[in-house]
N, CA and C atoms as a LAMMPS dump frame, in Angstrom:
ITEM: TIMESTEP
0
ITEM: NUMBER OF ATOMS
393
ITEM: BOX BOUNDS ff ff ff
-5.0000000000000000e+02 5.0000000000000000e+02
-5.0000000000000000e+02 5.0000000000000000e+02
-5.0000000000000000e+02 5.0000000000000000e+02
ITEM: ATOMS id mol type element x y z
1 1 1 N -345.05 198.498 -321.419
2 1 2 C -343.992 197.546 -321.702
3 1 3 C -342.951 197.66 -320.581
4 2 1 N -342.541 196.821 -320.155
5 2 2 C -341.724 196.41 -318.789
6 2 3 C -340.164 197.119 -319.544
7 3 1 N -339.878 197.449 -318.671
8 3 2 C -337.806 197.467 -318.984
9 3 3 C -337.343 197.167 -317.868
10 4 1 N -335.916 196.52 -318.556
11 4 2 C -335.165 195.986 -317.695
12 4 3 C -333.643 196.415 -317.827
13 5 1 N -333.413 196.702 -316.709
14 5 2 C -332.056 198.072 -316.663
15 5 3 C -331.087 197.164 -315.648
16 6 1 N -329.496 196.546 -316.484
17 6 2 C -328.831 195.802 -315.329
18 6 3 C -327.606 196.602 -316.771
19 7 1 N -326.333 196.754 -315.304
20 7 2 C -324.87 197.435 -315.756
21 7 3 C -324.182 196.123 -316.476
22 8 1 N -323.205 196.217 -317.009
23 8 2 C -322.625 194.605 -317.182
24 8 3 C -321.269 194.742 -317.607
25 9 1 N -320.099 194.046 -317.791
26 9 2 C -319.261 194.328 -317.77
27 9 3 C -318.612 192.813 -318.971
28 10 1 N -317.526 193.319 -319.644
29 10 2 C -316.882 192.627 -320.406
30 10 3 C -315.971 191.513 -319.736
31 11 1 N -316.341 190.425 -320.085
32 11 2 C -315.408 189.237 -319.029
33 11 3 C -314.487 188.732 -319.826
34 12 1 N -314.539 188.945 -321.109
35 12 2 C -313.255 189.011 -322.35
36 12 3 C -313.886 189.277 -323.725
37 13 1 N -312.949 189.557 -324.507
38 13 2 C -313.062 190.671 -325.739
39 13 3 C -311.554 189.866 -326.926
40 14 1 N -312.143 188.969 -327.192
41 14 2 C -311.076 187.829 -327.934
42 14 3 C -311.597 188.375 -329.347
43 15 1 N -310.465 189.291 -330.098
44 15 2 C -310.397 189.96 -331.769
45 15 3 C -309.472 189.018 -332.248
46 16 1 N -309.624 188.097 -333.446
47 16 2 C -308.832 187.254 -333.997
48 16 3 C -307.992 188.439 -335.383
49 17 1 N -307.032 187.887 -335.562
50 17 2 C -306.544 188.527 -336.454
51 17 3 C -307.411 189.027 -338.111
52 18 1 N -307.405 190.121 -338.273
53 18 2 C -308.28 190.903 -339.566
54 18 3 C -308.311 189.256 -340.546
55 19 1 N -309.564 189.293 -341.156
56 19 2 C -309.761 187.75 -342.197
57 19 3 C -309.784 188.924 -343.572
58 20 1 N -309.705 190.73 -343.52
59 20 2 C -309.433 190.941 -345.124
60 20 3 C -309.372 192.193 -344.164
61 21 1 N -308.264 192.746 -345.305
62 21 2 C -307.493 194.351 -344.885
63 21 3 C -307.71 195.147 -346.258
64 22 1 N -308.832 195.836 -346.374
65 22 2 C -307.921 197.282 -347.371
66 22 3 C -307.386 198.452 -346.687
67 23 1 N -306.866 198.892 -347.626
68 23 2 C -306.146 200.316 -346.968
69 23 3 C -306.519 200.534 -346.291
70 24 1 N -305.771 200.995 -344.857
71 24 2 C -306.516 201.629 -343.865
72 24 3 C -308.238 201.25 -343.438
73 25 1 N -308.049 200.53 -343.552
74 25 2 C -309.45 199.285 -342.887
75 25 3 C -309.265 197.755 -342.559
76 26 1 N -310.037 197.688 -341.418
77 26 2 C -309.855 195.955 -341.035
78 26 3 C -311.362 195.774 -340.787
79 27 1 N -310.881 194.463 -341.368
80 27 2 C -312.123 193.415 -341.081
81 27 3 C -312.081 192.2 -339.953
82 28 1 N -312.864 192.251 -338.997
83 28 2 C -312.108 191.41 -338.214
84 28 3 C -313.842 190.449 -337.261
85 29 1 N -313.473 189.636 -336.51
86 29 2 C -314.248 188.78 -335.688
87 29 3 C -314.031 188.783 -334.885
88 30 1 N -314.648 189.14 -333.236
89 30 2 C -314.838 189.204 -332.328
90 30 3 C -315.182 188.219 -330.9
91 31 1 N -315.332 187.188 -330.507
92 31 2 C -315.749 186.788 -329.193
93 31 3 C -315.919 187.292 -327.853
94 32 1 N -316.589 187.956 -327.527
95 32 2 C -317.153 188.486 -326.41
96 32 3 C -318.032 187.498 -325.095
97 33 1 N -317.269 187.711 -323.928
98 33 2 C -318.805 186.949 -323.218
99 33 3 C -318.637 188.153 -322.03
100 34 1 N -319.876 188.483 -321.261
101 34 2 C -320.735 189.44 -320.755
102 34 3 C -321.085 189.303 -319.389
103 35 1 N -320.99 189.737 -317.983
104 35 2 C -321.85 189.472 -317.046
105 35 3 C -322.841 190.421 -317.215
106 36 1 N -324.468 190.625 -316.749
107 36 2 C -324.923 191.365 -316.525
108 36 3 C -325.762 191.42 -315.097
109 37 1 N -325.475 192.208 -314.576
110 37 2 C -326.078 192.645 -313.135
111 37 3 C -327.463 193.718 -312.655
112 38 1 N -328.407 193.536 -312.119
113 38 2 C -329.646 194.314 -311.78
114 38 3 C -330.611 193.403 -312.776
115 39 1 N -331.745 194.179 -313.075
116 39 2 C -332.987 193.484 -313.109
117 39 3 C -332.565 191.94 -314.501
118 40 1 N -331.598 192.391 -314.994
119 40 2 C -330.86 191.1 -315.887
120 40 3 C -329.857 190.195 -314.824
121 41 1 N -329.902 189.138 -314.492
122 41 2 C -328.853 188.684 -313.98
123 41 3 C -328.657 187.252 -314.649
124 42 1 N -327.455 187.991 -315.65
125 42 2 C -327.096 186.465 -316.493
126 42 3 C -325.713 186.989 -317.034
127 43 1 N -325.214 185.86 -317.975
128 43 2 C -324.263 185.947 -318.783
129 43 3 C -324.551 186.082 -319.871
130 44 1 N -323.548 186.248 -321.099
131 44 2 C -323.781 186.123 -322.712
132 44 3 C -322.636 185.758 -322.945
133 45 1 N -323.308 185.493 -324.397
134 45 2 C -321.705 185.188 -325.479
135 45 3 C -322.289 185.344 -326.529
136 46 1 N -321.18 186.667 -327.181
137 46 2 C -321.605 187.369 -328.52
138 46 3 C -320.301 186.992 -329.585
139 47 1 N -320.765 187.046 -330.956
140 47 2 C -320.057 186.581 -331.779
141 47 3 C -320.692 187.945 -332.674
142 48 1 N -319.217 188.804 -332.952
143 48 2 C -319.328 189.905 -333.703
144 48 3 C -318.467 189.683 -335.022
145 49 1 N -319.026 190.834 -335.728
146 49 2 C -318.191 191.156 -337.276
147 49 3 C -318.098 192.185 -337.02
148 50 1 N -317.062 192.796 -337.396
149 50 2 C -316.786 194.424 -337.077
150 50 3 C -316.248 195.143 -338.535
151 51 1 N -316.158 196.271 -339.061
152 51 2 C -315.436 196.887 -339.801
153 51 3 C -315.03 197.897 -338.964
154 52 1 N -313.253 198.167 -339.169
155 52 2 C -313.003 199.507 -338.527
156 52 3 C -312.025 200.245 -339.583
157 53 1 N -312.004 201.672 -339.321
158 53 2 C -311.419 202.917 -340.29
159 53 3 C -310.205 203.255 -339.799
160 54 1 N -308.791 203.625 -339.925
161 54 2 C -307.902 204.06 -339.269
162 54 3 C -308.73 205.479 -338.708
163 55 1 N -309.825 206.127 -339.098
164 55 2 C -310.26 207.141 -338.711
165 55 3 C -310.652 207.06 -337.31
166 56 1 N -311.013 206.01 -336.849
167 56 2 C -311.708 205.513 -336.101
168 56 3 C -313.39 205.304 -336.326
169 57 1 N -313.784 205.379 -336.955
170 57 2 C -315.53 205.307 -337.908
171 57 3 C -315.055 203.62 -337.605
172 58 1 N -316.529 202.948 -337.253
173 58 2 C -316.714 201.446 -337.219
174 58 3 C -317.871 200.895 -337.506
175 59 1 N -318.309 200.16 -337.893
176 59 2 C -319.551 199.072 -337.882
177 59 3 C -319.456 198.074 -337.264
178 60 1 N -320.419 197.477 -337.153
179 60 2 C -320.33 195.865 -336.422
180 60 3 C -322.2 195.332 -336.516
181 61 1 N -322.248 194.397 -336.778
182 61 2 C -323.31 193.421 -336.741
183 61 3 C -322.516 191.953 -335.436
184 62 1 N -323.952 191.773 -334.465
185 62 2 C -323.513 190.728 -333.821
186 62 3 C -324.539 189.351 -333.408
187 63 1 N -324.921 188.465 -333.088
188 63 2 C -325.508 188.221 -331.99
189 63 3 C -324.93 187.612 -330.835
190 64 1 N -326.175 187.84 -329.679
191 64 2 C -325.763 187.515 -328.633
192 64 3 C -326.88 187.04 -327.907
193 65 1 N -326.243 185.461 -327.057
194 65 2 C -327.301 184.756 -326.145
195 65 3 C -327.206 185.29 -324.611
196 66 1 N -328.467 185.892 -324.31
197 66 2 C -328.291 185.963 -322.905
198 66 3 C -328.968 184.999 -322.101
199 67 1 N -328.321 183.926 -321.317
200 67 2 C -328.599 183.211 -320.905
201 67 3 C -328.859 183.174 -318.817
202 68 1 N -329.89 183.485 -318.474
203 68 2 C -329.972 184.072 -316.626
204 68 3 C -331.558 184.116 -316.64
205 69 1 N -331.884 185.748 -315.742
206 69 2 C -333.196 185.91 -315.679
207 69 3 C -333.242 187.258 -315.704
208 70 1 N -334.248 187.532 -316
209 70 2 C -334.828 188.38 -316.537
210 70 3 C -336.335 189.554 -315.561
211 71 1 N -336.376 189.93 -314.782
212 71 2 C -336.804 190.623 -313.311
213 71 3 C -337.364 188.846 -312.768
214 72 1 N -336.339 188.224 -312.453
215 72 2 C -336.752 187.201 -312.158
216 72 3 C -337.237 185.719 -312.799
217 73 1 N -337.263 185.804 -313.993
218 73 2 C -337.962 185.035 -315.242
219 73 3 C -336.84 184.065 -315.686
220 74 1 N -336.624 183.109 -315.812
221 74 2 C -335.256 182.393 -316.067
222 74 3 C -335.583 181.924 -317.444
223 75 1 N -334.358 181.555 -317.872
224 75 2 C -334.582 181.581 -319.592
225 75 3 C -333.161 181.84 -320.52
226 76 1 N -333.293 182.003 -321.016
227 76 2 C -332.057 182.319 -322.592
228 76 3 C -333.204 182.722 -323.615
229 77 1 N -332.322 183.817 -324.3
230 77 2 C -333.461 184.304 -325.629
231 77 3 C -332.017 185.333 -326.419
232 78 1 N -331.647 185.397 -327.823
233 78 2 C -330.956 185.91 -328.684
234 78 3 C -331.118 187.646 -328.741
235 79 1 N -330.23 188.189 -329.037
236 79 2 C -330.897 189.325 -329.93
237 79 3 C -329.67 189.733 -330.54
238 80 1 N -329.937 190.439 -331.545
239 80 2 C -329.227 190.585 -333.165
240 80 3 C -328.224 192.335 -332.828
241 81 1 N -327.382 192.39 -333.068
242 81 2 C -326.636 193.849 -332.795
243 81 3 C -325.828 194.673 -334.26
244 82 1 N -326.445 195.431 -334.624
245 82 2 C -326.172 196.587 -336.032
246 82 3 C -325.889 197.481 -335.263
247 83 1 N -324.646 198.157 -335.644
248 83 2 C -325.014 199.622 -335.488
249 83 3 C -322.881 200.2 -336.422
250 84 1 N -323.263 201.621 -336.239
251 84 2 C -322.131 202.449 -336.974
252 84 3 C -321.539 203.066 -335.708
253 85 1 N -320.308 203.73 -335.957
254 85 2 C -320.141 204.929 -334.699
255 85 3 C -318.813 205.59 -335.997
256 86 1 N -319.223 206.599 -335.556
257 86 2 C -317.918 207.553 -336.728
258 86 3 C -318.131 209.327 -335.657
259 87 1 N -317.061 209.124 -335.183
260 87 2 C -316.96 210.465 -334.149
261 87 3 C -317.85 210.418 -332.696
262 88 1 N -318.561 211.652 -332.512
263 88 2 C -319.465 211.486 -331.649
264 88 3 C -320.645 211.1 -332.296
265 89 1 N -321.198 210.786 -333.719
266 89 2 C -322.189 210.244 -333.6
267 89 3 C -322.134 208.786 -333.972
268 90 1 N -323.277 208.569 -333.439
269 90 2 C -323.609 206.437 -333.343
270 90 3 C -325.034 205.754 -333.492
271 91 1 N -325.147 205.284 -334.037
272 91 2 C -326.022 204.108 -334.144
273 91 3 C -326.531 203.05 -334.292
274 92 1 N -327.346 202.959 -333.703
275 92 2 C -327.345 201.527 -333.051
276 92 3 C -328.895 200.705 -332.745
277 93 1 N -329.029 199.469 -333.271
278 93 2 C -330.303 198.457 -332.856
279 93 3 C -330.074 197.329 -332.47
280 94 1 N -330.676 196.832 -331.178
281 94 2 C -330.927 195.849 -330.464
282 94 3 C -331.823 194.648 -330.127
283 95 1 N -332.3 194.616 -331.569
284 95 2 C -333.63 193.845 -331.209
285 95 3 C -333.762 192.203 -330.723
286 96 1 N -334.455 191.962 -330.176
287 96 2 C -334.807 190.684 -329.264
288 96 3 C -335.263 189.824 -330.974
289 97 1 N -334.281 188.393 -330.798
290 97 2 C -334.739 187.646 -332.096
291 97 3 C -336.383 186.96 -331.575
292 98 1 N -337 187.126 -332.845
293 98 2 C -338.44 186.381 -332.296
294 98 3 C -338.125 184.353 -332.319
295 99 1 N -338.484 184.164 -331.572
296 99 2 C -338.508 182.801 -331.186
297 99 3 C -337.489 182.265 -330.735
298 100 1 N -336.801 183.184 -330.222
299 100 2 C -335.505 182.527 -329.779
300 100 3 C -335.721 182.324 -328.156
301 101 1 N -336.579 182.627 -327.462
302 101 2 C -336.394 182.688 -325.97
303 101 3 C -336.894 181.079 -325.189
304 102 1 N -336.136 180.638 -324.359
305 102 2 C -336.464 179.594 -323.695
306 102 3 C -337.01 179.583 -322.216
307 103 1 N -337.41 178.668 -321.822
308 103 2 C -338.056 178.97 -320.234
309 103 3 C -338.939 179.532 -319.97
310 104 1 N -338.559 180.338 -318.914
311 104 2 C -339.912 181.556 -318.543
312 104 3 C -339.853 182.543 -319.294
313 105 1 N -338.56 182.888 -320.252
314 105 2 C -338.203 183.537 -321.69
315 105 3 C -339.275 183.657 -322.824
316 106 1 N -339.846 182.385 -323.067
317 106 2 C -339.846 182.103 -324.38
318 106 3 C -340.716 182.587 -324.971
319 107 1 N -341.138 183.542 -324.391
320 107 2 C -342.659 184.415 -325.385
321 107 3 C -341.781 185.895 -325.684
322 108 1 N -340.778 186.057 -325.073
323 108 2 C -340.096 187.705 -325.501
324 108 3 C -340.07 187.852 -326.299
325 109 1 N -340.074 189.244 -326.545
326 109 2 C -339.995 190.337 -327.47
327 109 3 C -339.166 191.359 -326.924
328 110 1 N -339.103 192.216 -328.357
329 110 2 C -338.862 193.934 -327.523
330 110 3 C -337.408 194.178 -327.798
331 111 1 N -336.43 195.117 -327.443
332 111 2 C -335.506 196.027 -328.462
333 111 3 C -334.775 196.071 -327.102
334 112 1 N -333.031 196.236 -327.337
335 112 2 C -332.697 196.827 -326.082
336 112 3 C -331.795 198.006 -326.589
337 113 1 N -331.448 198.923 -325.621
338 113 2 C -330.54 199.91 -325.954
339 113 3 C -328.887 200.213 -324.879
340 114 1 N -328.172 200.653 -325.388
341 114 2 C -327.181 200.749 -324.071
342 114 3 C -326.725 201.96 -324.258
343 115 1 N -326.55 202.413 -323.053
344 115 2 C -326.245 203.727 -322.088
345 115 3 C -325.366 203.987 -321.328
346 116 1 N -324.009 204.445 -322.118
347 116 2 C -322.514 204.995 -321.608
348 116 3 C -322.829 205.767 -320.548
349 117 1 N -322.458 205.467 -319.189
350 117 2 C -322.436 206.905 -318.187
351 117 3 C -320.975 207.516 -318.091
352 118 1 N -320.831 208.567 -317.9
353 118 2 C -320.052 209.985 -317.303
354 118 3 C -318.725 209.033 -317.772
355 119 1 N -318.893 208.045 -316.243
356 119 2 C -317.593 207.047 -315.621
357 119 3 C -317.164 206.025 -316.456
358 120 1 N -317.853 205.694 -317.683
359 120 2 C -317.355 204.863 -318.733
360 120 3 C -318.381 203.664 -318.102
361 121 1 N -319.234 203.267 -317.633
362 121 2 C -320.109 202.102 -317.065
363 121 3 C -320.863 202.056 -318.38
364 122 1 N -321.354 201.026 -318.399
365 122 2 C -322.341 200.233 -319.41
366 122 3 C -323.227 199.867 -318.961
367 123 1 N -324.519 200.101 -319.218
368 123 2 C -325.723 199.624 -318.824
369 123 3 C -326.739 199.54 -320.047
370 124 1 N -327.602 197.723 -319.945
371 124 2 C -328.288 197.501 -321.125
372 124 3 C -330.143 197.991 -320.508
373 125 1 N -330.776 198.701 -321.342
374 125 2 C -331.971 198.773 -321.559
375 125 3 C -332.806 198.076 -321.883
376 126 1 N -333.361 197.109 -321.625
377 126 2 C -334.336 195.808 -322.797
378 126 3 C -335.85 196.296 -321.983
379 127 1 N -336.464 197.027 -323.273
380 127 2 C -337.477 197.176 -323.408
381 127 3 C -338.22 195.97 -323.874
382 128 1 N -339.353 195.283 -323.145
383 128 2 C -339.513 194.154 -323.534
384 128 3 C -341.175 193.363 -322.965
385 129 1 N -341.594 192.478 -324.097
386 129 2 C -343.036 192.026 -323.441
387 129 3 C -342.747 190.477 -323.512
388 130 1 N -343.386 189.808 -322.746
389 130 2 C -343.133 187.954 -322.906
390 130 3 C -345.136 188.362 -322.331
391 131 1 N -345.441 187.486 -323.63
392 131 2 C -346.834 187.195 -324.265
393 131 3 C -347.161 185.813 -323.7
């Protein structure tokens, strides 16, 4: 199975005000859009739900379209974002939506993961097959 390893960086991070507060928790909605650079070279735009803890403990469910290419492959294709983080531990799934890919896209599959370095950089993993 091919992977595809590009850094990417936040091009804005628009949190609308909490839509429900309990104690010491917010609920809130997110707009995100994305460059990504190396074997991905595209943009996104993610639309998140988040829960966060005054503890700092969070959830979030998202999706997001990446719309570029893919080691060359041009296209747009979805994938779905779950995960928790409460301290140092976190978790997290990335999976590629089935039938969502267009173009030279549109047979993908496959999961991606992302990988904090040292320096605070972001880099996405998409483990991935187009059938």
């Amino acid at each position: 199975m091919p992977i595809a390893v590009s850094s990417f960086v936040l091009d804005s991070f628009d949190e609308e005000a909490p839509f429900l507060e309990d104690p010491g928790i917010r609920y809130s909605r997110i707009r995100i859009a994305k460059t990504f650079k190396g074997d991905i070279e595209a943009r996104s735009t993610v639309e998140m739900l988040s829960v966060r803890a005054e503890s700092g403990a969070a959830g979030y469910v998202a999706v997001e379209r990446i719309a570029g290419s893919v080691h060359g492959r041009s296209g747009s294709f979805a994938v779905l974002h779950i995960g928790t983080m409460a301290g140092a531990s976190q978790w997290a799934r990335w999976p590629v939506v089935p039938g969502s890919g267009t173009g030279d896209l549109a047979r993908i599959s496959g999961e991606g993961r992302i990988e904090i370095a040292p320096d605070g950089s972001h880099q996405l993993h998409l483990d991935y097959e187009l059938s």
